[in-house]
N, C-alpha and C positions, 0 to 999 in steps of 0.2 A: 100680320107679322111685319115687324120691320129689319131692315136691312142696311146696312151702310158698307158701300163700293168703293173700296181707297184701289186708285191707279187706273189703269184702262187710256181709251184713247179721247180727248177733250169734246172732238165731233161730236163721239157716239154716247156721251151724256144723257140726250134726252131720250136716246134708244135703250139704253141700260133700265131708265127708267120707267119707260112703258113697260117693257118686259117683264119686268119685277109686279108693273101692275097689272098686268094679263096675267100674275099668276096669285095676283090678290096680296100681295104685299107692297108694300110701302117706302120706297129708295130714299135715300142720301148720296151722290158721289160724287165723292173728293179725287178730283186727277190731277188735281197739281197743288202742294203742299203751301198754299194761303196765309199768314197768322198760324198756330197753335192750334196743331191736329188734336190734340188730347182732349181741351174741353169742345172740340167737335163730335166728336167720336160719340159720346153718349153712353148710353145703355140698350145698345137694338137687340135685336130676337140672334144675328145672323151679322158675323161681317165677311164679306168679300175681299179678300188681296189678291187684287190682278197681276199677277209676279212677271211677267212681259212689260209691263209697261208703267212699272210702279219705281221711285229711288228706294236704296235702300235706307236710308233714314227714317221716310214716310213709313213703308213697311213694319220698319223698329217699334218707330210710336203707335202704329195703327194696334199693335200685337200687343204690349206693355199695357196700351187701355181696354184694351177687349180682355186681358186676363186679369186684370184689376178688377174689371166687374162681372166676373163670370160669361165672355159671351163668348157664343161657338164661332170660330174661327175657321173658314173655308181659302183655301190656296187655288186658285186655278191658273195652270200654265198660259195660256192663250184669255186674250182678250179683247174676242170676238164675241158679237152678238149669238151666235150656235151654240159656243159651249159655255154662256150663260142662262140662255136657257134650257141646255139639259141640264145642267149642274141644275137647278132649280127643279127641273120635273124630279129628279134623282130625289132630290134631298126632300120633297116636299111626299114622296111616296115613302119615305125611311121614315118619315115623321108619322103617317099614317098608320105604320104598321102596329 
């Protein structure tokens, strides 16, 4: 499964991205708005808005291309390594069911 993480904190980057691979998926994340989110943004399984630590511009465009191409859209308040990876156990047991 792939994922793409728009916001969060710059540090915890490469932590976001283990964690997504401890749970067998595949990261992207964007923490700070670079060139032209849109053709970053892609086609993933799963996007992340880390809404603590995201503008809202980023946010605008992250959302605009995830519902252009059909992808499921996840909001989490805090963005912290914790409640990325439960949000992850969460969603990855819904998917199983």
């Amino acid at each position: 499964m792939s994922i793409v993480i728009v916001g969060g904190n710059e540090r915890m980057a490469c932590q976001y991205k283990a964690i997504c691979k401890s749970h067998g998926c595949k990261a992207k994340v964007y923490t700070n708005e670079r060139g032209s989110l849109k053709s970053k943004v892609g086609c993933p399984d799963l996007l992340i808005i880390l809404m603590s630590t995201v503008s809202h511009s980023m946010a605008t465009t992250a959302m605009e291309s995830a519902k252009r191409n059909n992808v499921d859209i996840a909001h989490l308040q805090s963005s912290s390594a914790t409640a990325l990876n439960n949000f992850l156990k969460d969603y990855q047991a819904q998917i199983r069911l």
